[in-house]
OpenMM code with the backbone's topology and positions (N, CA, C; nanometers):
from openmm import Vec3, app, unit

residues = "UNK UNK UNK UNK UNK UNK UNK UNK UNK UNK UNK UNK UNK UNK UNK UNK UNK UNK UNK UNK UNK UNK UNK UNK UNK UNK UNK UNK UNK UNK UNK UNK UNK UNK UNK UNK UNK UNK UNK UNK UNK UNK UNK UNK UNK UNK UNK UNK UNK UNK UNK UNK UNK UNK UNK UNK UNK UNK UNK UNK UNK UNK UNK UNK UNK UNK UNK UNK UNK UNK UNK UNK UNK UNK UNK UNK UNK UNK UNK UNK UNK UNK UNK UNK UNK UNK UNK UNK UNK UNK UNK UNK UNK UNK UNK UNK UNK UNK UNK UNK UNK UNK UNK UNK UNK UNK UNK UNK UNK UNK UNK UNK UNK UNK UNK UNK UNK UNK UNK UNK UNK UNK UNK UNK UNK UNK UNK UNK UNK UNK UNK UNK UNK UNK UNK UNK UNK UNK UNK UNK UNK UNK UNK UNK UNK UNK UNK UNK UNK UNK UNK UNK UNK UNK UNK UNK UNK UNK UNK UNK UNK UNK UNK UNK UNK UNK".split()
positions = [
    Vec3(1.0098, 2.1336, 12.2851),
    Vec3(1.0533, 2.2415, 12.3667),
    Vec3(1.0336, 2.3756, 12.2957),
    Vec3(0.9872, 2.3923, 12.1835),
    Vec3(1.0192, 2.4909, 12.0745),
    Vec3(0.8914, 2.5500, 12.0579),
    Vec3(0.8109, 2.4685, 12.1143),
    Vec3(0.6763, 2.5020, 12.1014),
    Vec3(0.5791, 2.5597, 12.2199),
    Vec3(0.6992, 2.4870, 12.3342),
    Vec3(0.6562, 2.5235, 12.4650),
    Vec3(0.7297, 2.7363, 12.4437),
    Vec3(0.8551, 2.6747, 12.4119),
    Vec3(0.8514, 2.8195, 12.4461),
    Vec3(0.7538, 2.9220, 12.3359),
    Vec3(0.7660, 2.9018, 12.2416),
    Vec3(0.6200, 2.9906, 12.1563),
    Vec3(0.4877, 3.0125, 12.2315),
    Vec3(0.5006, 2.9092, 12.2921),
    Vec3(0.3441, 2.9472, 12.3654),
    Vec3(0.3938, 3.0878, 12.5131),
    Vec3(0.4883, 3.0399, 12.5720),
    Vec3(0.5191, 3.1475, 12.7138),
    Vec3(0.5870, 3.2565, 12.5632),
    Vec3(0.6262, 3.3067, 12.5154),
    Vec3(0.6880, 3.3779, 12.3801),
    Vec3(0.5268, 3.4879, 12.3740),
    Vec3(0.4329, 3.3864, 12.2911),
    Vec3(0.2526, 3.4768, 12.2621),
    Vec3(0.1914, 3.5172, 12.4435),
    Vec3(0.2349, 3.4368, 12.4965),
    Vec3(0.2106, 3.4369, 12.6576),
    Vec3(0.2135, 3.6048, 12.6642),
    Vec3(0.3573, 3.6113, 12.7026),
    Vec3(0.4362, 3.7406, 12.7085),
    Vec3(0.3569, 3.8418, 12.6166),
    Vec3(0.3748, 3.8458, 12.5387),
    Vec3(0.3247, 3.9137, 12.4367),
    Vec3(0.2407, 3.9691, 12.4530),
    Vec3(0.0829, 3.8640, 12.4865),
    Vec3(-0.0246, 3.8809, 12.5164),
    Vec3(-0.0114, 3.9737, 12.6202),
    Vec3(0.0477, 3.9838, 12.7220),
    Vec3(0.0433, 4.0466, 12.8543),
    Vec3(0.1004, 4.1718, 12.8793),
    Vec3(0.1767, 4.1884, 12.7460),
    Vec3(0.2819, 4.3303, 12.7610),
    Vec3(0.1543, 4.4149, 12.6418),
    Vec3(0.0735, 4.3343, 12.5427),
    Vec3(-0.0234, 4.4605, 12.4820),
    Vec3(-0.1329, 4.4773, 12.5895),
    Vec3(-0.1916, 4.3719, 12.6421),
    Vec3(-0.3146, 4.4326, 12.7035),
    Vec3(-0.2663, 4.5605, 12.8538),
    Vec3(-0.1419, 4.5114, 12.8830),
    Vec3(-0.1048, 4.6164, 12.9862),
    Vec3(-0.0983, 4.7471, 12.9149),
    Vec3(-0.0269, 4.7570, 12.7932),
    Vec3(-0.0255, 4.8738, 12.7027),
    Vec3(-0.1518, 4.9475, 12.6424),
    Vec3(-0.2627, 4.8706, 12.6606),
    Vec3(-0.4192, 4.9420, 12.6016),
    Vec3(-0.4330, 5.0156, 12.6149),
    Vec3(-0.4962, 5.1264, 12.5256),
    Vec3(-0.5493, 5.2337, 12.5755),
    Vec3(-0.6782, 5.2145, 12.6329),
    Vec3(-0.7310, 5.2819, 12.7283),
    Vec3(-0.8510, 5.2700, 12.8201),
    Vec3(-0.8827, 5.3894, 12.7888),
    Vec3(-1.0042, 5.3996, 12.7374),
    Vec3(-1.1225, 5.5326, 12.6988),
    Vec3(-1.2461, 5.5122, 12.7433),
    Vec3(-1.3065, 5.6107, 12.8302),
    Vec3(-1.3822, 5.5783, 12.9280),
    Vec3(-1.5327, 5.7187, 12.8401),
    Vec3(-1.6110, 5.7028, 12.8083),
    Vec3(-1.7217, 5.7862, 12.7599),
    Vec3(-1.8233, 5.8371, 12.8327),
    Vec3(-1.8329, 5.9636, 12.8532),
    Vec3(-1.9018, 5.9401, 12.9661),
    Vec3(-2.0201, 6.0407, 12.8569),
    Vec3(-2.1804, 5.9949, 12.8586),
    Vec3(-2.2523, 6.0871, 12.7708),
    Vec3(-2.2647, 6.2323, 12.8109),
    Vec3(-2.2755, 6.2928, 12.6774),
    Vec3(-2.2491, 6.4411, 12.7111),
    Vec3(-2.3951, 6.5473, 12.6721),
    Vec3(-2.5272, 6.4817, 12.7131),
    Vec3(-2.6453, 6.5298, 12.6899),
    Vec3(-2.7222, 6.6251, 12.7421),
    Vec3(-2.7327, 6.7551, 12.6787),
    Vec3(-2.7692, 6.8196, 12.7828),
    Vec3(-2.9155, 6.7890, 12.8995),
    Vec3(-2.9375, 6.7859, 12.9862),
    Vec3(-3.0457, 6.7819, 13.1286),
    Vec3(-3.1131, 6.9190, 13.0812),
    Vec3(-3.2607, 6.8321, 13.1093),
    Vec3(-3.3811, 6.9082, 13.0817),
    Vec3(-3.4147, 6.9873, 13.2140),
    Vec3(-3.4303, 7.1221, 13.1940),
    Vec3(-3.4682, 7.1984, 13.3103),
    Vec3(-3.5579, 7.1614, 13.3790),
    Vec3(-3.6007, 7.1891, 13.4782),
    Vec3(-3.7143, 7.1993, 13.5429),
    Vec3(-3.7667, 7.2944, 13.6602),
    Vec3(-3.8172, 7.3681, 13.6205),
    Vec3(-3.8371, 7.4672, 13.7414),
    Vec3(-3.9905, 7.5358, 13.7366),
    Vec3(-3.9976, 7.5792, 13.8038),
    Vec3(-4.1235, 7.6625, 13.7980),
    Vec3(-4.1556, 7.7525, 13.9475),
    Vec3(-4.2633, 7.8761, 13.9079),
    Vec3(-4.2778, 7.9625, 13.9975),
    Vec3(-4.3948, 8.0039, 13.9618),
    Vec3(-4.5083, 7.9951, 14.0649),
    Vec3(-4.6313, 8.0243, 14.0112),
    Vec3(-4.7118, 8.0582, 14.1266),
    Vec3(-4.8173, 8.1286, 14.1586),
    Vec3(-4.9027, 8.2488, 14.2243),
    Vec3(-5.0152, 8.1040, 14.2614),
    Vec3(-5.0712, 8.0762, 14.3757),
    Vec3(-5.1416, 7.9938, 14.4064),
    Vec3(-5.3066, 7.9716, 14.3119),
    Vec3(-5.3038, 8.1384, 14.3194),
    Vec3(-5.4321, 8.1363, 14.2510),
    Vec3(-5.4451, 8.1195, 14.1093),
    Vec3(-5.3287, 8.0898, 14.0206),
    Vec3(-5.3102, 8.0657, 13.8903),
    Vec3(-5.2884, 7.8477, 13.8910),
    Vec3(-5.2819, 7.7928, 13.9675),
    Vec3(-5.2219, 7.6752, 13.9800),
    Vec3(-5.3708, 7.5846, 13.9311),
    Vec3(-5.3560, 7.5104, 13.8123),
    Vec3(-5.4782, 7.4542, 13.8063),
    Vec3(-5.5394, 7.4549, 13.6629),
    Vec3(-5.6448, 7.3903, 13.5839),
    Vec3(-5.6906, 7.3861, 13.5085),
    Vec3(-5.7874, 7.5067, 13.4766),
    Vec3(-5.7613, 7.5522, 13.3160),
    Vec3(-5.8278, 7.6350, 13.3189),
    Vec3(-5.9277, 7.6704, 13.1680),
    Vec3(-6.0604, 7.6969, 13.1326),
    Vec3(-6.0690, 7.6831, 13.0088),
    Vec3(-6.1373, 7.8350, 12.9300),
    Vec3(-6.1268, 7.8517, 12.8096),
    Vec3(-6.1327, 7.9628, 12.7648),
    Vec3(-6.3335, 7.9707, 12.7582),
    Vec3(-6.3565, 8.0923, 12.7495),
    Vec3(-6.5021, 8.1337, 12.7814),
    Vec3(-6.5176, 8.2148, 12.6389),
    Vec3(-6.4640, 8.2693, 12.5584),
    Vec3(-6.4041, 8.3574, 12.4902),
    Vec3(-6.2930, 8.4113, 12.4341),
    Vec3(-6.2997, 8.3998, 12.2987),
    Vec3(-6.1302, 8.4433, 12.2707),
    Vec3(-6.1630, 8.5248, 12.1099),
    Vec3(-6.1059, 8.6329, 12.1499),
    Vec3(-6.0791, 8.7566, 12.0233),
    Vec3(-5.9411, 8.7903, 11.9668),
    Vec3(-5.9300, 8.7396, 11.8129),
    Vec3(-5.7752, 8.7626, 11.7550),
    Vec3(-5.8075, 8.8637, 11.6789),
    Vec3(-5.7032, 8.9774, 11.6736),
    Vec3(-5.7242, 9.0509, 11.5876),
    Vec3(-5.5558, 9.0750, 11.5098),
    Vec3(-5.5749, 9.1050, 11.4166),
    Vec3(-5.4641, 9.1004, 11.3480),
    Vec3(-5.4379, 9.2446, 11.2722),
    Vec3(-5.3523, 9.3054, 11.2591),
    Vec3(-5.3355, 9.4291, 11.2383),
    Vec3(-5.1817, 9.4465, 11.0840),
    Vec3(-5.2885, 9.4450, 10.9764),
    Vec3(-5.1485, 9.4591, 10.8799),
    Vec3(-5.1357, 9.6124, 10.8478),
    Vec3(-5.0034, 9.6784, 10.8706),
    Vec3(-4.9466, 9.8048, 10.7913),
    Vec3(-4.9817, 9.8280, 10.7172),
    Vec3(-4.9653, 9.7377, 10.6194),
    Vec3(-4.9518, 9.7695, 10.5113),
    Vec3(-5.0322, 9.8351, 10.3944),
    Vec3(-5.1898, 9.7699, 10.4616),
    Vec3(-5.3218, 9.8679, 10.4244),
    Vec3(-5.3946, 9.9032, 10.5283),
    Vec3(-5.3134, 9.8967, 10.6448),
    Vec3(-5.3634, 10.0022, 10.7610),
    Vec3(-5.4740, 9.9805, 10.8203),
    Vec3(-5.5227, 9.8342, 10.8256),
    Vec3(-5.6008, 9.7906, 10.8658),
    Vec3(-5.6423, 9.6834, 10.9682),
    Vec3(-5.7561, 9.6934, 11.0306),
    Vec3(-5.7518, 9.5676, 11.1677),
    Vec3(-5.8242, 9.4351, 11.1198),
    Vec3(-5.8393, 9.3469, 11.1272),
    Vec3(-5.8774, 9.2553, 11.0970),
    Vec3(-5.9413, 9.1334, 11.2417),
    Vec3(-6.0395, 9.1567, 11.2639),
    Vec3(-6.1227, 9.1468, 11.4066),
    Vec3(-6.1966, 8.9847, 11.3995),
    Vec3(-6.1753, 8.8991, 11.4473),
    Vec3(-6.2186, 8.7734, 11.5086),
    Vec3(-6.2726, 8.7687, 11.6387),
    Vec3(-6.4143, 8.7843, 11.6538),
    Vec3(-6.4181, 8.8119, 11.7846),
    Vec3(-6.4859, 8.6792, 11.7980),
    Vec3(-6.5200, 8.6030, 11.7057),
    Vec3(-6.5752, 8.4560, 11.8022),
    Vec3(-6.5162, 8.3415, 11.7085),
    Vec3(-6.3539, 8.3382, 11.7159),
    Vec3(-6.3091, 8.2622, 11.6083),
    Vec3(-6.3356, 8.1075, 11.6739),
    Vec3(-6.3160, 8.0125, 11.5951),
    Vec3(-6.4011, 7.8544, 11.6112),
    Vec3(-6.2872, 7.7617, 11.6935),
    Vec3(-6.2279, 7.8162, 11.7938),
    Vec3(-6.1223, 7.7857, 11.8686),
    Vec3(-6.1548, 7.7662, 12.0143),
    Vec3(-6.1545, 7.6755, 12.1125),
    Vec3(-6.1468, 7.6907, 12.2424),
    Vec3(-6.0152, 7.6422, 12.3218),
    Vec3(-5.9809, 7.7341, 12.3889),
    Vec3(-5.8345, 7.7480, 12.4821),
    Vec3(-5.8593, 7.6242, 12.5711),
    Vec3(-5.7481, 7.5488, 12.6265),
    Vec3(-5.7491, 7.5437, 12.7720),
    Vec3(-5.5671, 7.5445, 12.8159),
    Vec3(-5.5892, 7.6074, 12.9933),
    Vec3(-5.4524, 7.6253, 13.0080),
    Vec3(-5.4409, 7.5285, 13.1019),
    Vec3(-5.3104, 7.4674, 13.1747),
    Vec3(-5.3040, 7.3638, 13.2675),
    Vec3(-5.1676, 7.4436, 13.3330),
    Vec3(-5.1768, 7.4484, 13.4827),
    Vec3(-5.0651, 7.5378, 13.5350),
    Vec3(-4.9956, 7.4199, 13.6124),
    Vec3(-4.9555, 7.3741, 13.6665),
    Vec3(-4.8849, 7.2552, 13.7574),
    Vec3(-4.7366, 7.3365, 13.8285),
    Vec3(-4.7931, 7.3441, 13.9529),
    Vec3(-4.6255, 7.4092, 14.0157),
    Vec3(-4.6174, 7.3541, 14.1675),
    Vec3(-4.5226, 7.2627, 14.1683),
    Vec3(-4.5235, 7.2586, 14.3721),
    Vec3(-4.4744, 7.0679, 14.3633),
    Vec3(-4.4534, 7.0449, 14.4748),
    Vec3(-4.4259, 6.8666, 14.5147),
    Vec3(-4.3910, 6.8274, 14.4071),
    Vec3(-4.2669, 6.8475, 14.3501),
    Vec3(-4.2480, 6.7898, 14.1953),
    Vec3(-4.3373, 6.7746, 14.1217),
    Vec3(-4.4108, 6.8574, 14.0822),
    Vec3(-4.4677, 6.8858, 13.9326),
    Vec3(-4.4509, 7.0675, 13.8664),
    Vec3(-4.3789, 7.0331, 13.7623),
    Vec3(-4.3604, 7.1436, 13.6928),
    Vec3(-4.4036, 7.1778, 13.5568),
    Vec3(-4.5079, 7.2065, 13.5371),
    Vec3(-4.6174, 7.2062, 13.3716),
    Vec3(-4.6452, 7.3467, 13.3878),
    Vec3(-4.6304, 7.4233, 13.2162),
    Vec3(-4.7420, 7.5151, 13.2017),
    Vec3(-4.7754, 7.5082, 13.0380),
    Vec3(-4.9130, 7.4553, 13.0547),
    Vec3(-4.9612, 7.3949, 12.8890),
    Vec3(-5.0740, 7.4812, 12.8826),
    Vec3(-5.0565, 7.5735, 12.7346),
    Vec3(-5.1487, 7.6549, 12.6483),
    Vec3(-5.1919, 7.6067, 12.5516),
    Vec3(-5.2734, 7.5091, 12.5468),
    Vec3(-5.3363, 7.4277, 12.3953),
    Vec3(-5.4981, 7.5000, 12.3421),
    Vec3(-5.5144, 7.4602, 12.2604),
    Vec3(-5.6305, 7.5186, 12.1980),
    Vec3(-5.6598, 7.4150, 12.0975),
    Vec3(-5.8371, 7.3876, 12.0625),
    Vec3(-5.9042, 7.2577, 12.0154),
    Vec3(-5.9921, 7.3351, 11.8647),
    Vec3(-5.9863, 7.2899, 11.8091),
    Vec3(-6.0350, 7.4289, 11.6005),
    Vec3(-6.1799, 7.3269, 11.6546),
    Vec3(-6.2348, 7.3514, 11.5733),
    Vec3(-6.3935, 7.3017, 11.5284),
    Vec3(-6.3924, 7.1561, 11.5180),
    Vec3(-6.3111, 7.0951, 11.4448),
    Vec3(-6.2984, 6.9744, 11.4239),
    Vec3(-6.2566, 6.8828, 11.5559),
    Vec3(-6.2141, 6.9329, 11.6455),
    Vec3(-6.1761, 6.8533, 11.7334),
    Vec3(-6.0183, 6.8204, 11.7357),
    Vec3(-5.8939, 6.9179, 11.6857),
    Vec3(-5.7652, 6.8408, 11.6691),
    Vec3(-5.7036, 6.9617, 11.7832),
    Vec3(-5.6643, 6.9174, 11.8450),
    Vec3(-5.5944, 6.9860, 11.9732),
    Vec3(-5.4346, 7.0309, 11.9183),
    Vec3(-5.4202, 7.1492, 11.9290),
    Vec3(-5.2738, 7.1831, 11.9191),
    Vec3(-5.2010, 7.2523, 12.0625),
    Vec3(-5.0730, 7.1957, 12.0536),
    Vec3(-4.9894, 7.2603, 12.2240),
    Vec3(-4.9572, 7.4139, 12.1288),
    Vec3(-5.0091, 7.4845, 12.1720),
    Vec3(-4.9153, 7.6501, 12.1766),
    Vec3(-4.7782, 7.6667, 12.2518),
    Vec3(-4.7978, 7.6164, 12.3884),
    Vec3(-4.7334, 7.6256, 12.4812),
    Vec3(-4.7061, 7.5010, 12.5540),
    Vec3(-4.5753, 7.4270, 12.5517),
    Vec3(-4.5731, 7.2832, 12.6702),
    Vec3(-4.4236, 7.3327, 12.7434),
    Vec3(-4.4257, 7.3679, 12.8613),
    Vec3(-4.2806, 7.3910, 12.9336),
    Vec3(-4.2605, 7.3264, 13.0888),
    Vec3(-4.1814, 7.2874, 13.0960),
    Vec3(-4.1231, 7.2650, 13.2539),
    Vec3(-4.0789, 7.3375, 13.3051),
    Vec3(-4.0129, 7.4432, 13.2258),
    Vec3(-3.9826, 7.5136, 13.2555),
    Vec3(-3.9763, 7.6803, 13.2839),
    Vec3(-4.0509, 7.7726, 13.3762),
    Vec3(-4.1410, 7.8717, 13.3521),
    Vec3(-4.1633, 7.9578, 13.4588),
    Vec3(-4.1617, 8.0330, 13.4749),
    Vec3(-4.1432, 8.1541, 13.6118),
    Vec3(-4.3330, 8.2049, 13.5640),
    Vec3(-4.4276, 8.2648, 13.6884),
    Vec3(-4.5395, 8.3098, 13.6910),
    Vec3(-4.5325, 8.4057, 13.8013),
    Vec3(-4.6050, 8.5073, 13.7637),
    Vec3(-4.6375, 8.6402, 13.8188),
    Vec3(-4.7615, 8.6474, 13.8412),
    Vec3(-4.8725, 8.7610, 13.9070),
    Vec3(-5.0071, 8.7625, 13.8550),
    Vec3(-5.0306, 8.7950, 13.7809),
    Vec3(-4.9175, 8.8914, 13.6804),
    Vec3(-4.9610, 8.9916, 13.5865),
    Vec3(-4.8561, 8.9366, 13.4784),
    Vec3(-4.7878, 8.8265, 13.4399),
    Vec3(-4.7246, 8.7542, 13.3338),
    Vec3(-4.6282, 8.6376, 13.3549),
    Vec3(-4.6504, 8.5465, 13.2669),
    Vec3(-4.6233, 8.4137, 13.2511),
    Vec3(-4.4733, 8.4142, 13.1573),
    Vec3(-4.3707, 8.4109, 13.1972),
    Vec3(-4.2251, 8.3983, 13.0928),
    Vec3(-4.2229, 8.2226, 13.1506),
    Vec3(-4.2344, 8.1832, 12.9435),
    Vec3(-4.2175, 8.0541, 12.9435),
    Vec3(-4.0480, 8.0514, 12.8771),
    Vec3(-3.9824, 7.9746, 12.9580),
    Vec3(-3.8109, 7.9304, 12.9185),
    Vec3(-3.7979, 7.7930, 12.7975),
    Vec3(-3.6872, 7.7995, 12.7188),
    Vec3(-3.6675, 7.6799, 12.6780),
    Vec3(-3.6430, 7.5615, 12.7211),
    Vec3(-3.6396, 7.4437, 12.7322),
    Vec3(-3.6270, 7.3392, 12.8296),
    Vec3(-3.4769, 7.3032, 12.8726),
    Vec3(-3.3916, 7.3670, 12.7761),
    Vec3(-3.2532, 7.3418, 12.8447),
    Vec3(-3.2029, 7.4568, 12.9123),
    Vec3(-3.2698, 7.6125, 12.9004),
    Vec3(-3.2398, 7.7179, 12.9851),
    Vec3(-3.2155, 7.7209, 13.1316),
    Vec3(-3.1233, 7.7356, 13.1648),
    Vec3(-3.1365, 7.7247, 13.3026),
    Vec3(-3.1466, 7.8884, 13.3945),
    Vec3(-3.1423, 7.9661, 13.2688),
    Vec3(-3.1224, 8.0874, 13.3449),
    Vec3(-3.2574, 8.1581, 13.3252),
    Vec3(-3.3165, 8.2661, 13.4437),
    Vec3(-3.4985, 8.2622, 13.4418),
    Vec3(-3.4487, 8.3935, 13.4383),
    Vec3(-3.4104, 8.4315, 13.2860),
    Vec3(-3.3900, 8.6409, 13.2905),
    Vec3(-3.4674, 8.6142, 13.1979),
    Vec3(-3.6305, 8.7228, 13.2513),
    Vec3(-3.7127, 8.7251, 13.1927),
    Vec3(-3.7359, 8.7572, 13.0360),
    Vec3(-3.6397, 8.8211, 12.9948),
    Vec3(-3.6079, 8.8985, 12.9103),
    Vec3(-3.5266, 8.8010, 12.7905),
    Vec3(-3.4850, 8.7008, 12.8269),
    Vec3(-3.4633, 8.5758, 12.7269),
    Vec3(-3.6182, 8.4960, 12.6789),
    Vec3(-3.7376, 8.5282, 12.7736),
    Vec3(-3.7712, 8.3911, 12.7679),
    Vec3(-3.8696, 8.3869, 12.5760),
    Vec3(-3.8864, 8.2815, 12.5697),
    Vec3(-3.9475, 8.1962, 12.4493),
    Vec3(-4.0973, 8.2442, 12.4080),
    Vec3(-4.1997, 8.2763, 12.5446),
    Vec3(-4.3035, 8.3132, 12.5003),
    Vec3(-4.3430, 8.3724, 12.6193),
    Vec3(-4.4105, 8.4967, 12.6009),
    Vec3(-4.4419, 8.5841, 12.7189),
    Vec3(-4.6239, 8.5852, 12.7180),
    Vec3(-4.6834, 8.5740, 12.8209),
    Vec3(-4.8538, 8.5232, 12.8160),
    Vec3(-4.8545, 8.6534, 12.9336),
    Vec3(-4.9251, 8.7931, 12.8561),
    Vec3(-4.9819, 8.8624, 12.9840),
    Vec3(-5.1179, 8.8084, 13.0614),
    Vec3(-5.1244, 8.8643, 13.1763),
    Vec3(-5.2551, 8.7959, 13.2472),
    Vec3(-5.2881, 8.9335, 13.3377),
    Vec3(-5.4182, 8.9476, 13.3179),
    Vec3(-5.5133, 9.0424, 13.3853),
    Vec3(-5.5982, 8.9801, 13.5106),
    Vec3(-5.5761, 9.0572, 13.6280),
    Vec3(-5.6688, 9.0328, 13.6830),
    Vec3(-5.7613, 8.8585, 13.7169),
    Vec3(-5.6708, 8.7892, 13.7998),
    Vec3(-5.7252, 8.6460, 13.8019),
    Vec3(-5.7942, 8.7042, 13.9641),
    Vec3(-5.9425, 8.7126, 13.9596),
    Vec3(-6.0565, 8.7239, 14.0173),
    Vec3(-6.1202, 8.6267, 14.0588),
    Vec3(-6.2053, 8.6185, 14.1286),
    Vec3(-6.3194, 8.4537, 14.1528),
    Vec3(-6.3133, 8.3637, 14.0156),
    Vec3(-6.1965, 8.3161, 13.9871),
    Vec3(-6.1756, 8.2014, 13.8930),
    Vec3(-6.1804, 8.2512, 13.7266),
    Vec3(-6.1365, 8.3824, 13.7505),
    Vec3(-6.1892, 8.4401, 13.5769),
    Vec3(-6.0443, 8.5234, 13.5601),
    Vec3(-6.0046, 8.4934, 13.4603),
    Vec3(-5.8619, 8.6257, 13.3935),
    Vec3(-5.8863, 8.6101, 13.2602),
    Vec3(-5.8217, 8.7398, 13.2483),
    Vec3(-5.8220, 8.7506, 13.0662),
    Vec3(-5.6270, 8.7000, 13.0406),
    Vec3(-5.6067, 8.6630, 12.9618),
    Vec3(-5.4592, 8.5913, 12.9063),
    Vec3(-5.4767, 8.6851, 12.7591),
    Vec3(-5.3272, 8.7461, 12.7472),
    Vec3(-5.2807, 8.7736, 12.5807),
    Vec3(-5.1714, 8.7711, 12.5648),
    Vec3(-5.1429, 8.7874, 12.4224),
    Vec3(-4.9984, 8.7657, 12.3849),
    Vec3(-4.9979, 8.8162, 12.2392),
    Vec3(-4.9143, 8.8849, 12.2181),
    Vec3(-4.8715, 8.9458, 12.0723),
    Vec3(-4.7806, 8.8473, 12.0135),
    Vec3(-4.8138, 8.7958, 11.8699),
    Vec3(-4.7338, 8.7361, 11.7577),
    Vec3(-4.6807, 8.8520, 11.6504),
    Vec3(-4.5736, 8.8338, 11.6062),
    Vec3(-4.5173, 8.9068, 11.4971),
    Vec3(-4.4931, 8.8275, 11.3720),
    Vec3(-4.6109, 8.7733, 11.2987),
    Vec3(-4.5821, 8.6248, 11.1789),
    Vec3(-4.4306, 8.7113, 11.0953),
    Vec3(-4.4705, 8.8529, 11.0562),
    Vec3(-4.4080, 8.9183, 10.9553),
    Vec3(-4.3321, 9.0405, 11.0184),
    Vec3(-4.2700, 9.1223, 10.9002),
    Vec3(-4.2771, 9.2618, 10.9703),
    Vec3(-4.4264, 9.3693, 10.9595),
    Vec3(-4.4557, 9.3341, 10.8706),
    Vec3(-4.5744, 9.4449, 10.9355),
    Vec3(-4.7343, 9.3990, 10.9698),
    Vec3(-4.6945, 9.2885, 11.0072),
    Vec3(-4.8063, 9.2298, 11.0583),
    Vec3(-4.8075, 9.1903, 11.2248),
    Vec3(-4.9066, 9.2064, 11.2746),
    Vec3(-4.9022, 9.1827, 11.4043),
    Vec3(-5.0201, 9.1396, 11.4437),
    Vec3(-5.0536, 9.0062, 11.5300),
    Vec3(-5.2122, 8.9101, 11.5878),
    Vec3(-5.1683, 8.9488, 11.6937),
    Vec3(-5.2909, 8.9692, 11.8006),
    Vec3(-5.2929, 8.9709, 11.9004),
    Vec3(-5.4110, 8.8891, 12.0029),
    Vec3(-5.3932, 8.7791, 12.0403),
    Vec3(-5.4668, 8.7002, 12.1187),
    Vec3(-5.4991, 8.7328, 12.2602),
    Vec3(-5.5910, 8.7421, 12.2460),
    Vec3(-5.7160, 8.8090, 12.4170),
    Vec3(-5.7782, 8.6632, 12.3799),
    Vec3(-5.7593, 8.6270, 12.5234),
    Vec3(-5.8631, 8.4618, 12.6276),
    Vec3(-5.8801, 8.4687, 12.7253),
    Vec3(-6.0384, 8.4650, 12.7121),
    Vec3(-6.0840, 8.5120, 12.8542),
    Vec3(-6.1346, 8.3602, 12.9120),
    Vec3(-6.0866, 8.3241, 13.0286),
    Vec3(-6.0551, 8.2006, 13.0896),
    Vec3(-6.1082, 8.2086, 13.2205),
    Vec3(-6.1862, 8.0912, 13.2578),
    Vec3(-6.2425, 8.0624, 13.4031),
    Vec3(-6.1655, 7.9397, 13.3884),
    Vec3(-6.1502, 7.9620, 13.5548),
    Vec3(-6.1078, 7.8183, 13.6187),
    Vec3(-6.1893, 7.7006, 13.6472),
    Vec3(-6.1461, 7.5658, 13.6004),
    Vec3(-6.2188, 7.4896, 13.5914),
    Vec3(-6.2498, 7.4053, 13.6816),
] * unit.nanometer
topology = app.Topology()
chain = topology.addChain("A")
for resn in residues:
    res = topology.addResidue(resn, chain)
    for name in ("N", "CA", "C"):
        topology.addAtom(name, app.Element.getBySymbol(name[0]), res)
């Protein structure tokens, strides 16, 4: 009998902690990748460089430093509309090794400039964004694209790509 009751005794027991549990429920807390985009019909599409001139300008001995046929070819890829949101600025050296300049989902387009956002930004004030790509004149499949780098303080590159649509 002593044993019966030990068992209804752990019984009990058993039933008064699991009612007492704490229950912690996790819910993940990751931020969601933007996605948006806004883009000019006639910019939507593959595009590859024809020409591209860097010139680089140091203070410091007051001088320009001119690349006008450096060993680089651009291509841009615009994607905006029916769920697809891409705007990719890569460029291919001599050897053949492709680097992304530019990969976003997220990205507002003008005719006259490209504000690329960070991927968790959700807010499109131009004036935050990550990388700004001016654009001239997109004509029968031809624009020129630039953009100023600041590596230093008194140094400043400036990339002109002159781009037909492909």
């Amino acid at each position: 009998m002593m044993h019966r009751a030990h068992i209804i005794w752990l019984g009990a027991l058993a039933i008064i902690v699991a009612a007492c549990e704490k229950r912690i429920e996790v819910h993940p807390t990751l931020p969601e990748e933007v996605v948006y985009c806004e883009a000019p019909e006639s910019l939507i599409g593959s595009w590859t460089s024809d020409s591209v001139r860097i010139t680089t300008k140091v203070d410091s001995i007051d001088s320009n430093q001119v690349d006008r046929f450096p060993s680089v070819r651009y291509a841009m890829r615009v994607d905006c509309g029916q769920g697809d949101s891409l705007f990719q600025l890569s460029y291919q050296n001599h050897s053949g090794v492709t680097t992304f300049r530019v990969k976003s989902t997220n990205y507002i387009a003008t005719e006259r400039t490209v504000y690329i956002f960070g991927q968790l930004v959700s807010s499109a004030d131009t004036g935050g964004a990550n990388f700004t790509l001016r654009l001239d004149s997109i004509v029968d499949g031809r624009m020129k694209a630039a953009w100023i780098d600041h590596p230093n303080d008194v140094q400043r590159t400036t990339t002109e790509i002159y781009f037909r649509k492909d």
